[in-house]
FIGUNU-679460 format. One record per residue: y negated, z, x of N, C-alpha, C in turn; residue in three letters; residue number from 1. Coordinates in steps of 0.05 Angstrom, whole numbers, plus 5000, padded with zeros to 4 digits. Layout:
n.north n.up n.east ca.north ca.up ca.east c.north c.up c.east aa i
Y Z X Y Z X Y Z X ALA NUM .
...
***
This chain:
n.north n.up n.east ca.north ca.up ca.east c.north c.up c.east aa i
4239 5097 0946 4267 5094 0938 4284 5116 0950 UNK 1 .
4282 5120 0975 4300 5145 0989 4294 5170 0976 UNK 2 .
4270 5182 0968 4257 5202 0953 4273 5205 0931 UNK 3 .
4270 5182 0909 4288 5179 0890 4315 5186 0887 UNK 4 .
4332 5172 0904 4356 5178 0919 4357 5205 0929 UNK 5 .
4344 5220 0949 4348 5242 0949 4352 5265 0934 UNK 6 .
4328 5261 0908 4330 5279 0893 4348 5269 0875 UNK 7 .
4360 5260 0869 4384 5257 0850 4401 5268 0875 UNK 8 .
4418 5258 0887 4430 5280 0910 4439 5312 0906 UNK 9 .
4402 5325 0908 4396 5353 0907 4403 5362 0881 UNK 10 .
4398 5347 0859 4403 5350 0839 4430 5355 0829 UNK 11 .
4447 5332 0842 4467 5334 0830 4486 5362 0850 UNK 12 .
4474 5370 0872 4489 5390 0888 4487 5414 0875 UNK 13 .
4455 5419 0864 4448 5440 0851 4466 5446 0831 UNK 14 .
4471 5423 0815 4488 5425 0785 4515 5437 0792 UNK 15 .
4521 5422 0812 4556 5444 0819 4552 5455 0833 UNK 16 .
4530 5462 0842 4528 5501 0858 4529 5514 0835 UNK 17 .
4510 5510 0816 4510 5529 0780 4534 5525 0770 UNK 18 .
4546 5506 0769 4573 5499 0753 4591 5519 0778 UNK 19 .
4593 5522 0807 4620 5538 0810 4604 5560 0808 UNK 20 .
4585 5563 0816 4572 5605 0804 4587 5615 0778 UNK 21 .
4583 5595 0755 4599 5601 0738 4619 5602 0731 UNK 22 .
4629 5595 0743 4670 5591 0750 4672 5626 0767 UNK 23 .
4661 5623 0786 4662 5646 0799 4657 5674 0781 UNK 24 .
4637 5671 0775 4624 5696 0755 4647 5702 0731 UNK 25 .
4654 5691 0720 4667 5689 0692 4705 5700 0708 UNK 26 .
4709 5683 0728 4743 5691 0734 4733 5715 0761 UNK 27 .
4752 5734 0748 4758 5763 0758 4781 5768 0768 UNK 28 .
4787 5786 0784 4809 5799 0787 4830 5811 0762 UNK 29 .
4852 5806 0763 4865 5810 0732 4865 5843 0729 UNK 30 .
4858 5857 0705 4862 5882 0715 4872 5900 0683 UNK 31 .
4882 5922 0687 4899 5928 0660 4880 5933 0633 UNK 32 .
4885 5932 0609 4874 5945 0596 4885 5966 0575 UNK 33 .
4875 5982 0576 4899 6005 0569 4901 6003 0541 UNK 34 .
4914 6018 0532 4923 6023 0504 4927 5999 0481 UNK 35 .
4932 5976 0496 4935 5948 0481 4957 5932 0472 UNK 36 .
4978 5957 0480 5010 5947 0468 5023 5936 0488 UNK 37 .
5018 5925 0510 5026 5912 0536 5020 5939 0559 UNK 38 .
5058 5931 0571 5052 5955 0593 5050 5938 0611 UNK 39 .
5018 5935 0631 5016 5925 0659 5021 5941 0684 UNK 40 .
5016 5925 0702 5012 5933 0723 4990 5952 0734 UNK 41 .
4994 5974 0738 4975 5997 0751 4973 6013 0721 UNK 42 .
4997 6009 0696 4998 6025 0681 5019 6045 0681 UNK 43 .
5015 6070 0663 5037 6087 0659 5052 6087 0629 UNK 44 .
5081 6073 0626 5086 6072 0592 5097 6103 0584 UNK 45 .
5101 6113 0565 5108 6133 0549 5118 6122 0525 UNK 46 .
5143 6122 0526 5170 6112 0497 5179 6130 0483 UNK 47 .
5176 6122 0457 5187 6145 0433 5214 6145 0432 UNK 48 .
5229 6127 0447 5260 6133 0449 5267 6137 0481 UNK 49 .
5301 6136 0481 5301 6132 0512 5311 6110 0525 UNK 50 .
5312 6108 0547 5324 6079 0554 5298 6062 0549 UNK 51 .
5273 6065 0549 5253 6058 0541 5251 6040 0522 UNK 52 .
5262 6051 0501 5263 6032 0466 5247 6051 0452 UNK 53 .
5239 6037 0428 5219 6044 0413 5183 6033 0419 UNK 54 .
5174 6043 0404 5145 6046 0409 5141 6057 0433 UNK 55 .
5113 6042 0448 5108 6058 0471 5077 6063 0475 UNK 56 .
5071 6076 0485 5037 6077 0495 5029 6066 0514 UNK 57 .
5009 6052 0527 4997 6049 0562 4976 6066 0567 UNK 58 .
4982 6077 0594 4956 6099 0595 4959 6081 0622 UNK 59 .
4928 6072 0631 4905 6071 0657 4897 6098 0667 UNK 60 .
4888 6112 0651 4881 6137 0659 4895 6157 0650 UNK 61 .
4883 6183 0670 4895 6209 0657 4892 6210 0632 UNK 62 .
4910 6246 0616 4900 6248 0592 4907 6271 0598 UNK 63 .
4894 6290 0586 4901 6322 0582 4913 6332 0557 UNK 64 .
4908 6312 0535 4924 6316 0504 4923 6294 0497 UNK 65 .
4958 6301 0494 4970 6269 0485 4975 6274 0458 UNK 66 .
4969 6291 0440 4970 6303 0413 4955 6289 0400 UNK 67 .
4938 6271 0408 4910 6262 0403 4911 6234 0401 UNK 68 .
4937 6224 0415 4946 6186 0413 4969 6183 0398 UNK 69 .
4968 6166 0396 4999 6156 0378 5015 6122 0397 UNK 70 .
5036 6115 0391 5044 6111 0396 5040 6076 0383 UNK 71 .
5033 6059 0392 5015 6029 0389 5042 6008 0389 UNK 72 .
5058 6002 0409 5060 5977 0402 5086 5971 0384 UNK 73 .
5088 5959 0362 5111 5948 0358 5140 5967 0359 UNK 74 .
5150 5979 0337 5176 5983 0344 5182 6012 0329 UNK 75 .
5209 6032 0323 5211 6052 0318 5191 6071 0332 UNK 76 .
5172 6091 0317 5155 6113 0330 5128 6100 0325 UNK 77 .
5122 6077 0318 5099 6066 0315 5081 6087 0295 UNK 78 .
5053 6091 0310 5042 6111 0293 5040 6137 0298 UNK 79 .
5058 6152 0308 5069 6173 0316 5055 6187 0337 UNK 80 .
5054 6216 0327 5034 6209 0355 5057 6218 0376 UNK 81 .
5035 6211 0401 5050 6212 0437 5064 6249 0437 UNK 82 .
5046 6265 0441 5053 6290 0446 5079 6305 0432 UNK 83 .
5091 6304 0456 5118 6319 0444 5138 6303 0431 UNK 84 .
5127 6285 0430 5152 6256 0422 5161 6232 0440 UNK 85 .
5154 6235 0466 5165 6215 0489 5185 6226 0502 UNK 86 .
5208 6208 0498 5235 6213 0509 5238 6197 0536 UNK 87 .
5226 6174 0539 5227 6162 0562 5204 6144 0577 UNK 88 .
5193 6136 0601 5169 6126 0615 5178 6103 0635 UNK 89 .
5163 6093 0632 5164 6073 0667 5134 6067 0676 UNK 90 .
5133 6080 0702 5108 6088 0720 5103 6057 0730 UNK 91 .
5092 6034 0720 5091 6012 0724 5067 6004 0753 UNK 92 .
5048 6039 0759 5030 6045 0781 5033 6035 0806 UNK 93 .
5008 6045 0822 5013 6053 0859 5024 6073 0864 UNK 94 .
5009 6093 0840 5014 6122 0844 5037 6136 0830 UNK 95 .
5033 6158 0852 5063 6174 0825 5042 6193 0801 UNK 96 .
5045 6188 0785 5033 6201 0760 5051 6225 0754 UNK 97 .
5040 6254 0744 5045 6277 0739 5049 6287 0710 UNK 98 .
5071 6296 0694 5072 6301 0665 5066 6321 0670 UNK 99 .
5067 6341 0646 5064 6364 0642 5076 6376 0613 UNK 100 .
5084 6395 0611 5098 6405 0580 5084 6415 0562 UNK 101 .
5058 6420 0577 5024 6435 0565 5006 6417 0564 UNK 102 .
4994 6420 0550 4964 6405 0550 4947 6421 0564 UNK 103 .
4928 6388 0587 4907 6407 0611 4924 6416 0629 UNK 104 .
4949 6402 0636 4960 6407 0659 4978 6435 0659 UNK 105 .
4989 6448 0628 5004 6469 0633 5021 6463 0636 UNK 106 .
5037 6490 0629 5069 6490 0622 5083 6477 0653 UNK 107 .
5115 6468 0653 5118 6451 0671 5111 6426 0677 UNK 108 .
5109 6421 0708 5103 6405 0715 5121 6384 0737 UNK 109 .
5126 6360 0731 5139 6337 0738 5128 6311 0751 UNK 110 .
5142 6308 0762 5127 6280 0780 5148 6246 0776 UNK 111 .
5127 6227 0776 5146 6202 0773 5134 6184 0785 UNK 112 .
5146 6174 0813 5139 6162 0823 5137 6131 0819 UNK 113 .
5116 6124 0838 5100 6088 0832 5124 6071 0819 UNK 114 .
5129 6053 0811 5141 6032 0801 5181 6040 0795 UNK 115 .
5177 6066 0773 5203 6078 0771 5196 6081 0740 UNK 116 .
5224 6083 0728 5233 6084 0696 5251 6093 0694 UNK 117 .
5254 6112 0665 5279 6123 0659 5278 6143 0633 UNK 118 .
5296 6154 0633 5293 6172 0602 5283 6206 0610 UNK 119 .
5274 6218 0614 5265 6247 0611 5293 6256 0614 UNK 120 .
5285 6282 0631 5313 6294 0633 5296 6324 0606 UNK 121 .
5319 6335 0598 5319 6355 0575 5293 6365 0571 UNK 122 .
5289 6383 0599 5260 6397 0607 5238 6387 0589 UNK 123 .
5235 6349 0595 5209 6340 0599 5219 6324 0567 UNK 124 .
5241 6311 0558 5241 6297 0526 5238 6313 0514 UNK 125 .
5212 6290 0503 5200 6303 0470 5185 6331 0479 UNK 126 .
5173 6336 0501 5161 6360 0507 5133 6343 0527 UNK 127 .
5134 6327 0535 5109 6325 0557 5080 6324 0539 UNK 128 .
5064 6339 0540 5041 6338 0522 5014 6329 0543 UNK 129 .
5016 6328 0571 4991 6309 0583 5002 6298 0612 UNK 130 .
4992 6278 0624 5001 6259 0644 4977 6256 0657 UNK 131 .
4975 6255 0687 4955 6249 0693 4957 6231 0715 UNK 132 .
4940 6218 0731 4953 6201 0751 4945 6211 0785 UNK 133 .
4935 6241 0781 4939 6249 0809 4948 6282 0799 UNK 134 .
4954 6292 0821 4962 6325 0818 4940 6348 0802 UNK 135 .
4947 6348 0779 4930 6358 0766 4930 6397 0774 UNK 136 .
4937 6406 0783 4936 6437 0794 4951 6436 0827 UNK 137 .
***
């Protein structure tokens, strides 16, 4: 009888050791995913207007040509592509992320630091053609 008893016991410990493994395994740390129409956390947005209205992009990562994306979520600019048509950003990051007026890091170069937004000053609207998220030169 104790045998019996025991192994039902083991049994049933086993079952919710497997049952939280799988709780564990399956829930993750939340983490961004880029280009999905939602600007998160540890992302960089790019807005086809200023004041950050319009369509916008999420970049996770660098890009060296933004000629090559368009402009995803919802709103005026939808479609469009990114390069040479972002008037305004918010660095939603840790990091300060780096524009550029060239693609591959030419032309001028600008900095925007971690968790800051705003419209492009002249230089950089409607001219930034790549972004990267450390000092690209």
């Amino acid at each position: 009888m104790k045998n019996t008893a025991l192994r039902r016991a083991l049994t049933a410990v086993a079952a919710l050791g497997t049952l939280g493994t799988g709780v564990l395994a399956t829930a993750g740390p939340a983490s961004a995913v880029t280009r999905d129409g939602y600007l998160d956390i540890r992302e960089f947005g790019l807005f086809y207007n200023s004041a950050l209205g319009g369509s916008f992009i999420d970049l996770y990562m660098a890009d060296g040509d933004l000629a090559n994306d368009r402009f995803i979520s919802p709103g005026p600019g939808q479609g469009y592509a990114v390069g040479n048509n972002a008037a305004s950003y918010f660095n939603k990051d840790k990091v300060t992320w780096y524009v550029y007026t060239g693609a591959g890091a030419g032309g001028v170069e600008g900095w925007i630091p971690a968790n800051y937004f705003g419209t492009f000053s002249t230089t950089f609207k409607n001219q930034v053609s790549s972004v990267y998220h450390f000092k690209a030169r």
